[in-house]
VEXSE-648914 format. One line per field, with one value per residue (C-alpha): residue in one letter; x, y, z. Coordinates in steps of 0.02 Angstrom, whole numbers, plus 32768, in hexadecimal, padded with zeros to 4 digits. Layout:
# residues N
residu <- c(A;...)
c1 <- c(X;...)
c2 <- c(Y;...)
c3 <- c(Z;...)
***
This chain:
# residues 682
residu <- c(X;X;X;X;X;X;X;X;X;X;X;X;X;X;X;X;X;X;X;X;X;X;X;X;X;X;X;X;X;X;X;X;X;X;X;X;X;X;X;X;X;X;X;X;X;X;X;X;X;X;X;X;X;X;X;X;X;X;X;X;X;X;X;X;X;X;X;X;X;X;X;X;X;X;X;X;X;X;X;X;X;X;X;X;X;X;X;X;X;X;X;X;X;X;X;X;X;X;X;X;X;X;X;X;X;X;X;X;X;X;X;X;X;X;X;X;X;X;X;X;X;X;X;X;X;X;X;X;X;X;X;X;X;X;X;X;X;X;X;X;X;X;X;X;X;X;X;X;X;X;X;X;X;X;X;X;X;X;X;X;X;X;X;X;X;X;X;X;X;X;X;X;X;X;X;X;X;X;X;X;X;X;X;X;X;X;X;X;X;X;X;X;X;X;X;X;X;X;X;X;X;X;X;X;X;X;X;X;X;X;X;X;X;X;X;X;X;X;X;X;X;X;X;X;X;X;X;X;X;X;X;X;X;X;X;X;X;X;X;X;X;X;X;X;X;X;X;X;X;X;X;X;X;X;X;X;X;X;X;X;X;X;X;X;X;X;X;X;X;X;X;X;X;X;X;X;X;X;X;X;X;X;X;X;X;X;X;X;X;X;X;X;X;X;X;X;X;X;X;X;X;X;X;X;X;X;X;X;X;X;X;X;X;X;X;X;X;X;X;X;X;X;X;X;X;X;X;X;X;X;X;X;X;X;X;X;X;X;X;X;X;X;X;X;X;X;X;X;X;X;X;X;X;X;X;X;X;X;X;X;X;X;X;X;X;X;X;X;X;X;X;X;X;X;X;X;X;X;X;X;X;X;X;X;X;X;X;X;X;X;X;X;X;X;X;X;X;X;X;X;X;X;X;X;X;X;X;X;X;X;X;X;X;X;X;X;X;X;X;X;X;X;X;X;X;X;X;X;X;X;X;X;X;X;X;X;X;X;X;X;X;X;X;X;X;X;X;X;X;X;X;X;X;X;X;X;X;X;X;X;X;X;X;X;X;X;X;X;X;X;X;X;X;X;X;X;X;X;X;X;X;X;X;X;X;X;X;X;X;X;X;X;X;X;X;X;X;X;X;X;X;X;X;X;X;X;X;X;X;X;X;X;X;X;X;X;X;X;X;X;X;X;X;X;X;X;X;X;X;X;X;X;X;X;X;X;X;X;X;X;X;X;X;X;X;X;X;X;X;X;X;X;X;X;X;X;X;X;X;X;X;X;X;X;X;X;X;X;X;X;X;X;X;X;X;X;X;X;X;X;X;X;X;X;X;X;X;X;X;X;X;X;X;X;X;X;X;X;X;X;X;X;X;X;X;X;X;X;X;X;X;X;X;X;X;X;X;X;X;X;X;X;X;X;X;X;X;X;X;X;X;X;X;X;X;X;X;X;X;X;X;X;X;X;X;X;X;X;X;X;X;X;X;X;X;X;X;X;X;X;X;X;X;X;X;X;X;X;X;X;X;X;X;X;X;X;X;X;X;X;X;X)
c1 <- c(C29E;C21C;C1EA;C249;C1D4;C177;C206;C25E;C1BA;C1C2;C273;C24D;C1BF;C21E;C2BB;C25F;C205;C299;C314;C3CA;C427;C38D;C38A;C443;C411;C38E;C3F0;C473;C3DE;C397;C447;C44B;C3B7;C3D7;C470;C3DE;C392;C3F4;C481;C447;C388;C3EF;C45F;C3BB;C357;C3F1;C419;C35E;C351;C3ED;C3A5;C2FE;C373;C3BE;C32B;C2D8;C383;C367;C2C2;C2DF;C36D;C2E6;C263;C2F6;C32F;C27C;C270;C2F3;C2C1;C224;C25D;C2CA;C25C;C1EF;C252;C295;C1DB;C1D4;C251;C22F;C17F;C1DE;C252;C1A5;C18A;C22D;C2E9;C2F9;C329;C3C6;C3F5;C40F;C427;C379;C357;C35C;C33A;C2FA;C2DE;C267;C256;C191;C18F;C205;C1F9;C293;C2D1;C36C;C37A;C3FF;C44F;C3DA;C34F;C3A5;C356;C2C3;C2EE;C303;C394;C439;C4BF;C441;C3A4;C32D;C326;C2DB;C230;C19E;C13F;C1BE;C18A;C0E4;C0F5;C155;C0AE;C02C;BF92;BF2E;BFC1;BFA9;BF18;BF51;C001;BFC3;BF3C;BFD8;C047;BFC2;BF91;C031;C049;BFA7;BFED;BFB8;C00E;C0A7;C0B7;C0AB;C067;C092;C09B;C0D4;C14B;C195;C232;C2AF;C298;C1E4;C1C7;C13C;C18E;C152;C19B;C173;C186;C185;C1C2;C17B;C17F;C1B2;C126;C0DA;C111;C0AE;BFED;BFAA;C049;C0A1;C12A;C1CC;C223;C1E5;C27C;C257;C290;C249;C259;C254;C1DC;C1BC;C1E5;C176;C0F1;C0FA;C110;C074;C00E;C03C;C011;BF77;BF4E;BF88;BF05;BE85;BEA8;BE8D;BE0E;BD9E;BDDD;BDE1;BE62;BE58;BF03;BF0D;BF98;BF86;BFCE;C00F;BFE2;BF45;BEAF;BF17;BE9E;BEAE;BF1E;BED7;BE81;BE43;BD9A;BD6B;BD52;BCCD;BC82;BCA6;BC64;BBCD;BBDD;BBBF;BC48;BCC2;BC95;BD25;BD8E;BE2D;BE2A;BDB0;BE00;BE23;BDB4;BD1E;BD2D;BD37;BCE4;BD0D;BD65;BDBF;BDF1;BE35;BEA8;BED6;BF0B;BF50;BFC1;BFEE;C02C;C0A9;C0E8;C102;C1AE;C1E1;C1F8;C1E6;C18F;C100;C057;BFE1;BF16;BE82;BE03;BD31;BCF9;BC71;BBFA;BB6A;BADE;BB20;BB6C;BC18;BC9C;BD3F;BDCC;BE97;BF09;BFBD;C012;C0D0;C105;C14D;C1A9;C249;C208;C180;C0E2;C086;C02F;C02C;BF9A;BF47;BE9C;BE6A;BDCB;BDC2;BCF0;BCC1;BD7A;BD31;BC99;BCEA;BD4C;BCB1;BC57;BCFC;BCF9;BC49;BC47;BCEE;BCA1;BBFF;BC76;BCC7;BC20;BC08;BCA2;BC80;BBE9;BC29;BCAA;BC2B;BBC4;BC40;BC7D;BBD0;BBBD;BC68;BC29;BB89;BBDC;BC44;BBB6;BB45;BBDD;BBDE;BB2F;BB2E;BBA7;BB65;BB4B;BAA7;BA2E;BA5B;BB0E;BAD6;BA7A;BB05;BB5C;BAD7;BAE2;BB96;BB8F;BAF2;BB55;BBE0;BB74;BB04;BB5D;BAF3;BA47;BA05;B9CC;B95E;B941;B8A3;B88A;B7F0;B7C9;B77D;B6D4;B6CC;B724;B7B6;B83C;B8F8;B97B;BA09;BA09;BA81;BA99;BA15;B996;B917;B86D;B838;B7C7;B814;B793;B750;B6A2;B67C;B5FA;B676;B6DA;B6A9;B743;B6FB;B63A;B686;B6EB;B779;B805;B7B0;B804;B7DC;B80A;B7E4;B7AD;B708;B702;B63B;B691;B707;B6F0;B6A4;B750;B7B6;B73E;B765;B81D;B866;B8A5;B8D0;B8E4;B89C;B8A4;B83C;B870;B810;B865;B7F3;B828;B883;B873;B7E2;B78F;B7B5;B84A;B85E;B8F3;B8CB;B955;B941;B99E;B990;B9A5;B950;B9E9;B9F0;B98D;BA2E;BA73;B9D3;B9B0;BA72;BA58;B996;B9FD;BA88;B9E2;B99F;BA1B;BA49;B9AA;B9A5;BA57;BA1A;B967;B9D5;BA60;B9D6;B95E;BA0C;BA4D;B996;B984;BA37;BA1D;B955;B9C1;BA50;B9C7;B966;BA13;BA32;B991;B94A;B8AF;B83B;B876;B8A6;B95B;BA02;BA31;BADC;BB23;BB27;BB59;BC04;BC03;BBFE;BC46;BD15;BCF1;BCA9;BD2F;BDB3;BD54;BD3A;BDF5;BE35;BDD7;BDEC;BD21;BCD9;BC7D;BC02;BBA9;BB13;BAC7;BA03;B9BB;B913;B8F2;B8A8;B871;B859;B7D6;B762;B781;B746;B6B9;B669;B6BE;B740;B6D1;B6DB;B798;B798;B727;B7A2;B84C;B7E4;B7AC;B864;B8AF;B806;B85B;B912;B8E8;B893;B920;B9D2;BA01;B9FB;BAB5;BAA6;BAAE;BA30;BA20;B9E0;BA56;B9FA;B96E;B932;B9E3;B9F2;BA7D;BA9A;BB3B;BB43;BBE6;BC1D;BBE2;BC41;BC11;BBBD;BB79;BB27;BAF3;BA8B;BA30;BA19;B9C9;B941;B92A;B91A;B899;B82D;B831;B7FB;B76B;B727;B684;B66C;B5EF;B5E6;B53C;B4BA;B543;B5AF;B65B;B6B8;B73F;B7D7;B87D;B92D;B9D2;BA71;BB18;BB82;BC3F;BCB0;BD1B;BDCE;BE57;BE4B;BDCD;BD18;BD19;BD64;BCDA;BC50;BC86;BC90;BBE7;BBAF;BC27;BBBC;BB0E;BB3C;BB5D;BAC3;BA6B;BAA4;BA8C;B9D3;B997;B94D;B9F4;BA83;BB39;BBCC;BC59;BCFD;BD7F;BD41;BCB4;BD2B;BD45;BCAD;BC76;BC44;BCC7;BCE9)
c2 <- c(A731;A786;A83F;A8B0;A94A;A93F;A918;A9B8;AA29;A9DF;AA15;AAD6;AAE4;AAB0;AAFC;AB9E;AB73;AB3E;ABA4;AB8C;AAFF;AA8D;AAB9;AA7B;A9DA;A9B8;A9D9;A946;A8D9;A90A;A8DB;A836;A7FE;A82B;A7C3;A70E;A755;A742;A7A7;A80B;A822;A848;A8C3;A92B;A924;A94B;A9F0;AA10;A9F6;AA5C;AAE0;AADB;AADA;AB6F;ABC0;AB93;ABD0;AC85;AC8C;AC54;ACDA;AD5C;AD27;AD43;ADD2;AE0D;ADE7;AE30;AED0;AED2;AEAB;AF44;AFB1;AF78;AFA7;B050;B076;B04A;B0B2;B14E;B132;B12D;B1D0;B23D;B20C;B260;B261;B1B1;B157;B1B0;B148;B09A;B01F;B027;AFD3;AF0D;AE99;AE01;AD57;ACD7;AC23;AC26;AB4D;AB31;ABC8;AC10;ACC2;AD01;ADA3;AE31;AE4A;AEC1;AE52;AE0D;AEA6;AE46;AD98;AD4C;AD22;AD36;ACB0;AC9E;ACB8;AC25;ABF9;AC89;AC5B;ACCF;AC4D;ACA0;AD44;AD36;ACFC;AD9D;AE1F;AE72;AE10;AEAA;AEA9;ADE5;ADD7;AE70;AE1B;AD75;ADCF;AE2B;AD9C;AD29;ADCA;ADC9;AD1D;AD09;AD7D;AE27;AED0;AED6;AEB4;AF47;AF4B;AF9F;AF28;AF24;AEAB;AE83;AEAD;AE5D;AED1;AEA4;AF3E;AF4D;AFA3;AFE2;AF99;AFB4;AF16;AF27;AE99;AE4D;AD86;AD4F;ACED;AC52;AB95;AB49;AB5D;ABA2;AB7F;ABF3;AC64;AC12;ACAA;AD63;ADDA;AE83;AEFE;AF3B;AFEC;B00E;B0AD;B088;B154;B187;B135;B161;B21B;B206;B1C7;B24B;B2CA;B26A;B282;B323;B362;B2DA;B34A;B3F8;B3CC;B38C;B3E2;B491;B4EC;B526;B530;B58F;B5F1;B6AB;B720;B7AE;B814;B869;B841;B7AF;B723;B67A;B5FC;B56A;B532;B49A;B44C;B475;B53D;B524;B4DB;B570;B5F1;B586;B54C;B4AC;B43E;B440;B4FE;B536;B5B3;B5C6;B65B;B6E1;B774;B759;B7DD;B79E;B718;B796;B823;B8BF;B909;B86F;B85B;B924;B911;B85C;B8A2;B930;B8B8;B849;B8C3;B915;B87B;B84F;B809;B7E1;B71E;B6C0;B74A;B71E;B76C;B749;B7AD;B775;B77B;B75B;B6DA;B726;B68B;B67A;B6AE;B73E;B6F0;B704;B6A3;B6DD;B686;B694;B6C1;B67D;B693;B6B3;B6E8;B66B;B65E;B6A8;B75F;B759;B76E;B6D4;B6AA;B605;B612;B5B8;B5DE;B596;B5BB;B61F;B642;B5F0;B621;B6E9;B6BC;B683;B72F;B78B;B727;B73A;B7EC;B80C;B79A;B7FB;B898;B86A;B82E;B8DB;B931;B8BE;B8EB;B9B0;B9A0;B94A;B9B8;BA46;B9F5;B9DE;BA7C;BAD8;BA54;BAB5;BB5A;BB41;BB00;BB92;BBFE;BBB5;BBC5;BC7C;BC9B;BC5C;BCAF;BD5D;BDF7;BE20;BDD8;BE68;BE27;BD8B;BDBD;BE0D;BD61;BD05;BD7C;BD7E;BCAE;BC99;BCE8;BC73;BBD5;BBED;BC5F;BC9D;BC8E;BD33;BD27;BD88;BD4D;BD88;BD87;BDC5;BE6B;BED3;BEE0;BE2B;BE32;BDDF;BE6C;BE49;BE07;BDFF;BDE8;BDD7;BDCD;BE47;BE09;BD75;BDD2;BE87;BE9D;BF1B;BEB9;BDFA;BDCD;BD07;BCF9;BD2F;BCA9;BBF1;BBAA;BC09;BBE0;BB0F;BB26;BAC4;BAF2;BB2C;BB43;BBAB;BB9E;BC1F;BCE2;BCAD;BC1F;BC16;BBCF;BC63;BCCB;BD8B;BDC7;BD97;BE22;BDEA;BDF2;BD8D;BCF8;BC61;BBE4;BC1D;BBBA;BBEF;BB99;BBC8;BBE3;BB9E;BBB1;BC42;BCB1;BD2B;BCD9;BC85;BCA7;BCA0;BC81;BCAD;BC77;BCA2;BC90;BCE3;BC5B;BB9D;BB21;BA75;B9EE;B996;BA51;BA79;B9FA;B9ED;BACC;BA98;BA23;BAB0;BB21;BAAF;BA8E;BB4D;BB82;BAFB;BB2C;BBEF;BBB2;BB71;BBEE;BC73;BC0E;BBE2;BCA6;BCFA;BC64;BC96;BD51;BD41;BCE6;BD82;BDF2;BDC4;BD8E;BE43;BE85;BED2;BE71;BEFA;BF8D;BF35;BFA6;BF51;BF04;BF27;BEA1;BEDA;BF7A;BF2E;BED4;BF78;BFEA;BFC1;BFAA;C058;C0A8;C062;C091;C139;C161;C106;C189;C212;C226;C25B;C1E6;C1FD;C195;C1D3;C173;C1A5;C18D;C1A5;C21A;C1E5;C129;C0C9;C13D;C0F9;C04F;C065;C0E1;C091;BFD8;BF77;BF89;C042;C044;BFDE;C04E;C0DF;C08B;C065;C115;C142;C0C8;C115;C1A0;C16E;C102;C18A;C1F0;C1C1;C1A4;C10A;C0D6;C113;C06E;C07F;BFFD;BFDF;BFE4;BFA7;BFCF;C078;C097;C0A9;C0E9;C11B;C124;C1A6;C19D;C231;C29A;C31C;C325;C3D5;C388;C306;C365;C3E0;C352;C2FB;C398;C386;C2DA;C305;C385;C30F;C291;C30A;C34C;C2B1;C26B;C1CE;C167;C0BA;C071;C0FE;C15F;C1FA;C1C7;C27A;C2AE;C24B;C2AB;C245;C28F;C269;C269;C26B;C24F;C24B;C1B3;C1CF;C140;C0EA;C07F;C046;C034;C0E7;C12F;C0DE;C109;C1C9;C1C8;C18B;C20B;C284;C236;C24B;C2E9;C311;C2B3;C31C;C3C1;C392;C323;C341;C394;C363;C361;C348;C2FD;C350;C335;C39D;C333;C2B4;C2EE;C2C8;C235;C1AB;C11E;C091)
c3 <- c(BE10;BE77;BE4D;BEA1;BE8C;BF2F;BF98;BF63;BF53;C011;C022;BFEC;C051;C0DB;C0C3;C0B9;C15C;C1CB;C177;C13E;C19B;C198;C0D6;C0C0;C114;C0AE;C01F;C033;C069;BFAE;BF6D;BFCB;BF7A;BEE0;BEC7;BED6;BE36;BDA2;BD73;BD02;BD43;BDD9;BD9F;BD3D;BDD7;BE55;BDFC;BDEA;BEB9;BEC7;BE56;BEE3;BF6A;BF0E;BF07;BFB3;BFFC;BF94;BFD3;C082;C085;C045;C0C8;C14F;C116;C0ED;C1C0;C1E7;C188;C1CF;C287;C27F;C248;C2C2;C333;C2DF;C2E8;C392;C3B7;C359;C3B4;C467;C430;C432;C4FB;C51D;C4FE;C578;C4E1;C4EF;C583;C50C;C5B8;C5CD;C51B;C532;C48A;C495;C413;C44D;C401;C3F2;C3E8;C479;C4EE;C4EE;C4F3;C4D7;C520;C55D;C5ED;C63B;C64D;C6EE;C75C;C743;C771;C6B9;C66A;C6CE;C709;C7A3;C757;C726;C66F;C5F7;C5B2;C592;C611;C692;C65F;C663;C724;C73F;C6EB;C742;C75C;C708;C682;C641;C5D5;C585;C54F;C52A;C4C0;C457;C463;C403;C383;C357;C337;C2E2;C261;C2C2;C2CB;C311;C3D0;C432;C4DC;C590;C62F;C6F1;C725;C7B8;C7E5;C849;C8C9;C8C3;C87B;C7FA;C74D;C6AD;C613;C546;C4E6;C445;C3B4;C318;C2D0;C229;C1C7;C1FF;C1F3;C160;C148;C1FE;C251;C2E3;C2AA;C2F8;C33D;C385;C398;C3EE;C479;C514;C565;C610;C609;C6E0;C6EF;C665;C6A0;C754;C713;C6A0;C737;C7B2;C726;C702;C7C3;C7BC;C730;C789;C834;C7D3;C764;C804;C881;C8BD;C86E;C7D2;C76B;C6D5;C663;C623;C5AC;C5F0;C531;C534;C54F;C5C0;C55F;C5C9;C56D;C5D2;C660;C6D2;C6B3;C765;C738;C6CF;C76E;C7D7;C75B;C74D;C6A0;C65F;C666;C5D1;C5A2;C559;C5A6;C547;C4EC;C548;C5A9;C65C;C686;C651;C6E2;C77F;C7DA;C781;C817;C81B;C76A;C755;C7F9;C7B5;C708;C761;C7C4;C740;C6A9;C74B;C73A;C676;C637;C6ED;C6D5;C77B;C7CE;C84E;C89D;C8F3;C917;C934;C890;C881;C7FD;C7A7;C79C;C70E;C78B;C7AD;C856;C883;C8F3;C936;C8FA;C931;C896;C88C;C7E5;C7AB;C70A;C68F;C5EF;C5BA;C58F;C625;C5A6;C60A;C6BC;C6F3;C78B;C816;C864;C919;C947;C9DA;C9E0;CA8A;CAD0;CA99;CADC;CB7F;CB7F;CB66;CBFC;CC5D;CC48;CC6D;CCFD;CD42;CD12;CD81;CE08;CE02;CE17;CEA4;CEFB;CECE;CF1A;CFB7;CFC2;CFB0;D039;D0A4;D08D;D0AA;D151;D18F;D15F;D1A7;D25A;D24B;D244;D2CA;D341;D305;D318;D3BF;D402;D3A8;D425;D3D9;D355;D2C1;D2E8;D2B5;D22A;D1E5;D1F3;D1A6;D105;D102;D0F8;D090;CFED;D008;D028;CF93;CF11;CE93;CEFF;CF38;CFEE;D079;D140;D179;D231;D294;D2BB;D32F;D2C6;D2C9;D208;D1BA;D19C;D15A;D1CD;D147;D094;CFFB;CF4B;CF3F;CF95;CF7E;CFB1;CF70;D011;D08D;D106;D0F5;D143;D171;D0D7;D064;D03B;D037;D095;D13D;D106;D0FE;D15B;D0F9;D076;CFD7;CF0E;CE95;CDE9;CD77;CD8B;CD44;CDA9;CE04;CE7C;CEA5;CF53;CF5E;CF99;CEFC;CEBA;CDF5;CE1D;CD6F;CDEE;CD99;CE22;CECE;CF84;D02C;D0C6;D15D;D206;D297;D34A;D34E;D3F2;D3C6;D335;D29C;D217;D15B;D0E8;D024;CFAB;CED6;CE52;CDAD;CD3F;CD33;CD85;CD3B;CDB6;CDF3;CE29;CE70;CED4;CF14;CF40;CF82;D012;D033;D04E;D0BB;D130;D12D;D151;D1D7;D225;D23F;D270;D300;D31B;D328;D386;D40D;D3FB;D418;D4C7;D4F3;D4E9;D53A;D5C7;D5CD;D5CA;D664;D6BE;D6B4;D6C5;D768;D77F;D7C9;D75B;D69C;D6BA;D6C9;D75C;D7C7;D778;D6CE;D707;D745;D6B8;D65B;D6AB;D690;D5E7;D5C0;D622;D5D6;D523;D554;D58B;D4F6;D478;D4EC;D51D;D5B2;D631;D6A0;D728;D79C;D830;D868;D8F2;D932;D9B8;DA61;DA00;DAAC;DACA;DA2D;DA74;DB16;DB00;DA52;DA4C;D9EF;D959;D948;D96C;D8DD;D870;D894;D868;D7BC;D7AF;D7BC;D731;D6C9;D6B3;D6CF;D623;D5D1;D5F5;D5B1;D50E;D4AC;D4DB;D58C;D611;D699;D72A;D7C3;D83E;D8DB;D94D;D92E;D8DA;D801;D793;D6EB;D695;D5FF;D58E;D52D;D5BA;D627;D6D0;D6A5;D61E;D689;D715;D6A7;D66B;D71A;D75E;D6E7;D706;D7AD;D77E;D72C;D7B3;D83A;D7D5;D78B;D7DF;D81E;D849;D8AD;D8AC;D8DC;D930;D900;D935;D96C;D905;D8E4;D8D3;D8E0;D8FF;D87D;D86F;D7E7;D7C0;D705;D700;D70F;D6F0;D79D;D76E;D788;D840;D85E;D7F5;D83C;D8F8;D8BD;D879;D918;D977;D912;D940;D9F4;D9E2;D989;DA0B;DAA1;DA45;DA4B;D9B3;D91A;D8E1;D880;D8B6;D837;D891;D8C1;D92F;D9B5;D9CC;DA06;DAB2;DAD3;DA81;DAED;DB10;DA80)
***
């Protein structure tokens, strides 16, 4: 009989490798060939094998169970490990098992793997050769690395993959299993039993937080959380503040008061703000803070924070930072502040272009040049307020004297000669700045004058002009320079009203003039004339009106020439001139004829006066070349207006003239109604 022993050492090894049913079969092999030996060798060594097979079958059953055991709490493990991503594991669908055949490929596997093509009435046969077609191409070496670990005799399999869906869809999964121990010396486990978790939402959830924190950390906004106790300490915050405060990164934060990161201002309104709001859960506001930075430096940031937790003792906050947009504001507001000046001082300009139209029209059509000057002072305070201002004109002693001034007055000098400003010695605009500027002219005369402007006025009828303007204090440039143009073209504009007015009136003047005696013509009497009558009946005065005429006048023509008629009818206005009062109108009627009309004066009044005119006439001397001209005496007449006009007056005068005439000359006759009869024919 051959020994047994090997054959069923054989037999324990292997029913301990391939497990129960092969161990039965090799059991009634053992049997069979047992029963060529002899009976009783046979019978020894059969219950010896059946005692191995015994044995092998106690120990294959351990090694199983011992699998088993293992395999579970692999998976227990697994799944206590899974419970701490979340409470998913509550939804049980999502958990597939799965047994695969390491020596022939083959898993068995539940009914969820269909979603991803394996397994299934349609699906193509389940091996992990299938599955690994199905991974991510980044995924692979990772899975074959802890599928061969594990069958090596590594830890436990455990390992996160993509696979493809049969949507096409790449999902996350968690396989996790474990193998039972090898076949023989260095052989491969026959069977790996496991689960796999479909963890495609917690990994899509940790990704887009991942971002999330990737997008704070780096980015601008800062995110951080608060408590609302006293001193308000920061519980955390993003890696990216230590960046904005200027701190190296991974200071750490957590823990310091909030304070201690902004402007003071900033931080007392901010904790002002936030304890109104304490214990209001869900509450939300919004300011805008300063970032104190480690140099010293600060940068504007935009606040947004609500108040979390159940009691509202926490402040969950974002910061944006908002420098450049401040900046922008501040360069939006200084550019639309410089814009408003702009249009200010357009509308100023334009403004002072209207006023100083409106002026030139009024200057022009002034009756006289004080009118004007009146004008010009009355304008000059609204044009330039705060300036004090003179206009000097020329005087009769060949000195600047003021025209109009306001605000006080610009010059202290009663009376300007040329040399004593520069502007007339250049003859161009000159500034003073300063009383104690060396630069200053005589006629400030140490007046305390911060800012000072002479504009001379060339070409005025008569000589030259001046326009002074001061101001007590020292303007800023830009306000200078902008009131240095309104001067300018103001002391331009009444260069030319004045210039126009003085031409228009020189023009008036000789228009009305008599030529030969410098009295008014008969023109300007007419002119005249209605207008002081109807004055003097509207305030009730008296009028009077006198015509002279010189006695026996042909006769100085013809016996000493044209020349001495002429010299008498000047000898005659002499003293006519000298005569009336400073708002009497004489004139020169025609020929040998002149007239004088006196207001506020009776008739009586008038003829008293006349006489002594006449008086001085006929005793004056006078003298035409080397020859003693007789005596010159002239005959008048005189009437008081009454309400039937100019005309009516003028032709009763003359009734009275006549009469004066025929009662022999050198007389005076005061008209009345008598004389009438026989005044000559109209």
């Amino acid at each position: 009989m051959p020994d047994l022993a090997p054959l069923l050492s054989w037999l324990d090894a292997g029913l301990l490798a391939l497990g129960w049913p092969m161990a039965a079969a090799l059991g009634a092999a053992a049997l069979a060939l047992a029963a060529l030996g002899a009976a009783g060798v046979a019978r020894r060594q059969l219950q010896q094998a059946r005692r191995s097979a015994d044995e092998s079958r106690a120990r294959h059953r351990a090694a199983l169970a011992r699998i088993e055991s293992d395999c579970a709490a692999t998976v227990t493990a697994q799944q206590l490990d899974l419970a701490t991503r979340g409470a998913v594991l509550e939804d049980h669908p999502r958990l597939g098992p799965f047994s695969w055949s390491v020596r022939d490929d083959r898993l068995e596997v539940a009914p969820q793997w269909a979603t991803l093509g394996i397994g299934g009435p349609d699906g193509p046969p389940a091996t992990l050769q299938a599955l690994r077609l199905l991974l991510h191409p980044a995924d692979l070496d990772r899975f074959d690395d802890a599928i061969a670990a594990q069958l090596q005799g590594g830890p436990g399999l455990d390992v996160e993959v993509r696979v493809r869906t049969r949507g096409e869809e790449w999902h996350w999964l968690h396989f996790i299993g474990r193998t039972g121990a090898p076949a023989g010396d260095g052989g491969l486990p026959e069977r790996m039993v496991g689960s796999f978790f479909d963890e495609h939402a917690i990994k899509t959830a940790e990704e887009a937080l991942a971002l999330e924190r990737r997008l704070f950390d780096s980015g601008p906004v800062i995110v951080l959380s608060v408590d609302l106790d006293p001193p308000q300490r920061l519980r955390s915050v993003s890696a990216s503040a230590a960046a904005a405060l200027g701190l190296a990164r991974g200071t750490p934060l957590a823990g310091r008061p909030l304070s201690e990161l902004l402007e003071p201002a900033d931080a007392a309104a901010l904790q002002a703000g936030v304890a109104a709001l304490a214990g209001q859960s869900g509450a939300e506001f919004q300011c805008e803070v300063r970032l104190r930075r480690a140099d010293g430096s600060s940068r504007w940031y935009s606040l947004h924070a609500q108040v979390t937790g159940a009691e509202g003792r926490q402040l969950r906050a974002y910061l944006v930072d908002v420098e450049r947009l401040k900046q922008a504001e501040h360069e939006a507001a200084a550019h639309a502040a410089h814009l408003q000046q702009v249009v200010d001082r357009t509308r100023q300009t334009q403004h002072a272009a209207e006023s100083l139209r409106e002026l030139s029209e009024l200057i022009q059509c002034s009756a006289s040049s004080a009118e004007a000057c009146r004008l010009i002072g009355e304008r000059g305070a609204l044009l330039l307020p705060g300036w004090r201002g003179t206009l000097l004109l020329r005087g009769p002693a060949s000195q600047l004297e003021p025209g109009a001034q306001w605000g006080g007055g610009a010059s202290s000098a009663d009376a300007l000669a040329p040399q004593d400003c520069w502007a007339l010695r250049r003859g161009q605009r000159h500034t003073s700045r300063g009383p104690g500027s060396t630069a200053g002219c005589a006629h400030f005369d140490g007046s305390a004058f911060s800012h000072a402007h002479c504009l001379p006025l060339p070409g005025l009828n008569g000589g030259e002009g001046l326009l002074v303007l001061a101001h007590d204090t020292l303007l800023p440039e830009d306000e200078g320079r902008h009131a240095e143009r309104i001067a300018g073209s103001f002391a331009e504009a009444v260069r030319l009203s004045l210039s126009n007015l003085q031409l228009r009136l020189s023009l008036q003047e000789q228009a009305s003039r008599d030529w030969l005696t410098g009295l008014y013509n008969r023109r300007y009497l007419d002119e005249r004339l209605s207008r002081e009558i109807s004055r003097a009946l509207r305030v009730g005065e008296p009028l009077a009106f006198a015509i002279l005429d010189i006695d026996h006048f042909k006769s100085f023509n013809d016996r000493y020439g044209h020349d001495a008629g002429d010299e008498v009818i000047r000898h005659v206005a002499r003293q006519l001139f000298e005569f009336g009062r400073d708002y009497d109108l004489r004139c020169r009627l025609g020929g040998e004829e002149l007239g004088i009309l006196m207001p506020r004066s009776s008739v009586e009044e008038a003829r008293l006066r006349l006489d002594e005119l006449r008086s001085r006439i006929e005793h004056g001397v006078l003298r035409h070349g080397a020859v003693d001209l007789p005596a010159v005496t002239v005959s008048i007449g005189v009437a008081e207006a009454a309400a039937d006009g100019a005309e009516a007056l003028m032709r009763r005068a003359d009734v009275a003239l006549y009469a004066a005439k025929r009662g022999g000359r050198n007389r005076i006759e005061a008209w009345r109604r008598e004389l009438e009869v026989d005044a000559p024919p109209v």
